[in-house]
N, C-alpha and C positions, 0 to 999 in steps of 0.2 A: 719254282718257276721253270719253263721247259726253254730249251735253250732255239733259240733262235735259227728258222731251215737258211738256209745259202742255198744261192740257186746264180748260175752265171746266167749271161743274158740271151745264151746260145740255147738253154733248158725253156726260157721264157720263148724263146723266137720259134718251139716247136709246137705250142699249146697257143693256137688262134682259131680256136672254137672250130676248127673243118670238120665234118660229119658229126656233129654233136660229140667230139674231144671238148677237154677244157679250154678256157678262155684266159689267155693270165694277160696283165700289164703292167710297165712299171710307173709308180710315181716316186722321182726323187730319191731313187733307188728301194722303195719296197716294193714288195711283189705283191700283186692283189690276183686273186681267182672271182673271177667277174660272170664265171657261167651261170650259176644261179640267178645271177641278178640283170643278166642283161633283157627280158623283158621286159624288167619295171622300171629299164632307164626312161625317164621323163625325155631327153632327146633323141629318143630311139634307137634301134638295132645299130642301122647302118653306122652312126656317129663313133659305136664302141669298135666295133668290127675293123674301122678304118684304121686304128689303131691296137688291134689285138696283136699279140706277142712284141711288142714293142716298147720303148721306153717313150712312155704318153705324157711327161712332164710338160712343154709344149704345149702340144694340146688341150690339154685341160686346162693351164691357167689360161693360155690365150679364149678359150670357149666362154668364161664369166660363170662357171659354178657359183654356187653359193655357199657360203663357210657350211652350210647339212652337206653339201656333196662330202669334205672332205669325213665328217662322223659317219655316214653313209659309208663310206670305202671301208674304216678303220676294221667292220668287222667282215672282209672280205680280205684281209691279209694274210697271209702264206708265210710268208719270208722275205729276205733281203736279199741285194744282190751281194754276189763275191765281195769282197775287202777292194780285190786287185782291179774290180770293173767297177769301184764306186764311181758315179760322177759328183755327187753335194756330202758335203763335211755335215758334220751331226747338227749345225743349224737349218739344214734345208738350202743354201748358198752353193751355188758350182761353185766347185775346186777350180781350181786355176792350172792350167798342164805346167809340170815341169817338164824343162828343158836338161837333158839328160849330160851329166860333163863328161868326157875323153876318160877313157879308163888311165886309173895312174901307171905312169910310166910308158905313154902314147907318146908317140915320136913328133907327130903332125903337130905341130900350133894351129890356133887359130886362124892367123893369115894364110899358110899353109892350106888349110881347108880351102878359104874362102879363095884364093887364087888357082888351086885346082878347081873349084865349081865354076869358075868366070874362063878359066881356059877351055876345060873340058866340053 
């Protein structure tokens, strides 16, 4: 089996189809190359383009695809995004941001913070 490309989302944000370059976009963090296919999209040019080099998760489910769009995509995939620019855990679910703690042996507490941001 061939091991899976990574691509960060800065490599995707360079490829949005301008003078006939590729076209990439993400859904749910895979990477799809959509140049081939974007004149057989059924909603047309513009609709892909609006969202070329970009993470088009959003977009797509808000638009009402039909469960073919997503079979349709699968053989248009490239790669994944980075690990460290994932947004959705391996069920397709956004991750949830973690909140980052005080490195150990930070002097500040919490109150600390929060009274310096209220004064400052």
């Amino acid at each position: 089996m061939a091991e899976i490309r990574r691509y960060t989302l800065a490599e995707v944000a360079q490829n949005k189809g301008k003078g006939g370059g590729p076209l990439w976009i993400v859904y749910k963090d895979v990477v799809y190359d959509l140049t081939n296919y974007i004149a057989e999209h059924p909603g047309g040019v513009d609709s892909i383009m609006e969202e070329a080099g970009t993470d088009s998760t959003k977009a797509f489910d808000e638009s009402g695809h039909t469960p073919d769009a997503k079979t349709i995509m699968a053989k248009y995939k490239i790669g994944e995004i980075v690990e460290e620019e994932k947004r959705y855990d391996a069920n397709g679910k956004k991750k949830k941001k973690m909140v980052q703690a005080a490195p150990e042996g930070s002097s500040r507490s919490c109150i600390s913070i929060i009274t310096c941001g209220l004064m400052g």
